[in-house]
C-alpha positions in Angstrom: 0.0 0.0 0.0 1.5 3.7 -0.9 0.2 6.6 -1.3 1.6 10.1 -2.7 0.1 12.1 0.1 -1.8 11.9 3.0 -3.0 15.0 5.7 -4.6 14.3 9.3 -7.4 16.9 10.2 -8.2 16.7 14.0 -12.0 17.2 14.5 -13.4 19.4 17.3 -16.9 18.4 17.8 -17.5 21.3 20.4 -16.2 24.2 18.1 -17.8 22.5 15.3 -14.2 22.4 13.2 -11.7 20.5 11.6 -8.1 21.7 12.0 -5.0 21.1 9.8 -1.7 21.7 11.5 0.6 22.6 9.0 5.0 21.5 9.2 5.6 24.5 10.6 3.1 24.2 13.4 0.2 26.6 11.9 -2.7 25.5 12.7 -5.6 26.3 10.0 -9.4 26.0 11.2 -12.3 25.1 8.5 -16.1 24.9 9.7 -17.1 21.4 10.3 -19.5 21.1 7.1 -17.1 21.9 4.5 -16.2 19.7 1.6 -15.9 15.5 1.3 -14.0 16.2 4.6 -16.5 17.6 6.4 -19.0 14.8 5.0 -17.3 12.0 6.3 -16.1 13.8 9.9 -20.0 14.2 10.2 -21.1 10.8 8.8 -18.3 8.6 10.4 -18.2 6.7 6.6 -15.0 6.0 4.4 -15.4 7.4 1.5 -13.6 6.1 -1.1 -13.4 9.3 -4.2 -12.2 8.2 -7.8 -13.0 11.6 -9.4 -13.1 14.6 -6.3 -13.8 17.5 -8.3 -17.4 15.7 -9.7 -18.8 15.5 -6.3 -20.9 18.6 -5.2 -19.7 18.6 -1.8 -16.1 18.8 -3.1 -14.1 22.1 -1.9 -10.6 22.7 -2.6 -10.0 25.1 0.1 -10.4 22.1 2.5 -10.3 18.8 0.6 -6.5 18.3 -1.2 -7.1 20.1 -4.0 -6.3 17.4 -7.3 -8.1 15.7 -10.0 -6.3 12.3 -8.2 -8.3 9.4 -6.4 -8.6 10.1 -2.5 -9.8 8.4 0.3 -11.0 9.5 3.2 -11.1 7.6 6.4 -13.0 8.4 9.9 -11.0 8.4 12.9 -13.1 7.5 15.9 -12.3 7.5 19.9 -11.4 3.8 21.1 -13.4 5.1 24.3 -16.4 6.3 22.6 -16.9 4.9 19.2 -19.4 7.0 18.0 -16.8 10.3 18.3 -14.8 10.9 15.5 -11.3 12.5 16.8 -10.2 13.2 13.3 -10.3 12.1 9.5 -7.1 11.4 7.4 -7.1 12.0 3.6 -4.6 10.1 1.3 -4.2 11.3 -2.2 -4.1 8.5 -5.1 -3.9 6.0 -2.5 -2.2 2.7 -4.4 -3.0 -0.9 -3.7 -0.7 -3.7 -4.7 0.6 -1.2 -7.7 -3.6 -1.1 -8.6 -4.1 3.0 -8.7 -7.4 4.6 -8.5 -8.6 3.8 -4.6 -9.5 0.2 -5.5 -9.0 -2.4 -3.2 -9.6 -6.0 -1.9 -11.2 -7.3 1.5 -7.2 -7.8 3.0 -6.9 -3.9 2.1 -9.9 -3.0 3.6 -9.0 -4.8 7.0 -5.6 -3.2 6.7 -7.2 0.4 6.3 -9.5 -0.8 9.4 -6.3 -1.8 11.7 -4.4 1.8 10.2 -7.9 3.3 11.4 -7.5 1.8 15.2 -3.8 2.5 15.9 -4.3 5.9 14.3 -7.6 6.6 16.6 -5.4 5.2 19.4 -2.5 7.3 19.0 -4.5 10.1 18.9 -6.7 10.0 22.0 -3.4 9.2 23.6 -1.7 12.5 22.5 -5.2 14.6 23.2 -5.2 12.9 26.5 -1.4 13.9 27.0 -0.3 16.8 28.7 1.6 18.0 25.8 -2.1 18.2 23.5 -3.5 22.2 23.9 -6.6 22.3 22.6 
């Protein structure tokens, strides 16, 4: 499995927001409802995107802006699985050398166990004395 990019945005239920924390630490906000992003931080459901700019909901201010595959995958709390803590995008995500998002039932569980020890990590960091929220 590769990918040529992939972004984590951090979901704040309670400001109704999704953040992206840029390399050099900047952390951009977006409301909660924008784009494919927004869609699946509200739904809790992968969605897997062969042509982004088609969709309606697509926004290039928040989704990664390319005419590439993506895929977008919920992050939920270990603790409380209905809370999404934050959703990753990955950008012409590859399979086995397959482009284009498509993928077998090993991939999927792989993308399932990637979805646990990121959801993991995470609650462990916000948890941490180190997260500021």
């Amino acid at each position: 499995m590769s990918a040529d990019k992939s972004v984590l945005f951090v979901v704040n239920q309670r400001e109704n927001k999704i953040y992206k924390f840029e390399e050099d630490g900047e952390k951009i906000s977006y409301p909660l409802d924008t784009g494919i992003l927004g869609s699946v931080a509200r739904s809790g459901e992968i969605a897997s995107i062969t042509e982004p700019y088609a969709l309606p909901n697509f926004n290039p201010r928040v989704d990664l802006d390319t005419q590439l595959p993506i895929l977008c995958l919920p992050i939920r709390s270990i603790k409380e699985k209905d809370k999404i803590l934050a959703v990753v995008q990955v950008l012409d995500l590859k399979f086995a050398g397959r482009a284009g998002g498509r993928h077998d039932l090993l991939e999927d569980e792989i993308i399932r166990e990637f979805q646990i020890q990121v959801g993991l990590c995470l609650e462990r960091f916000i948890q941490s004395k180190y997260f500021k929220n």
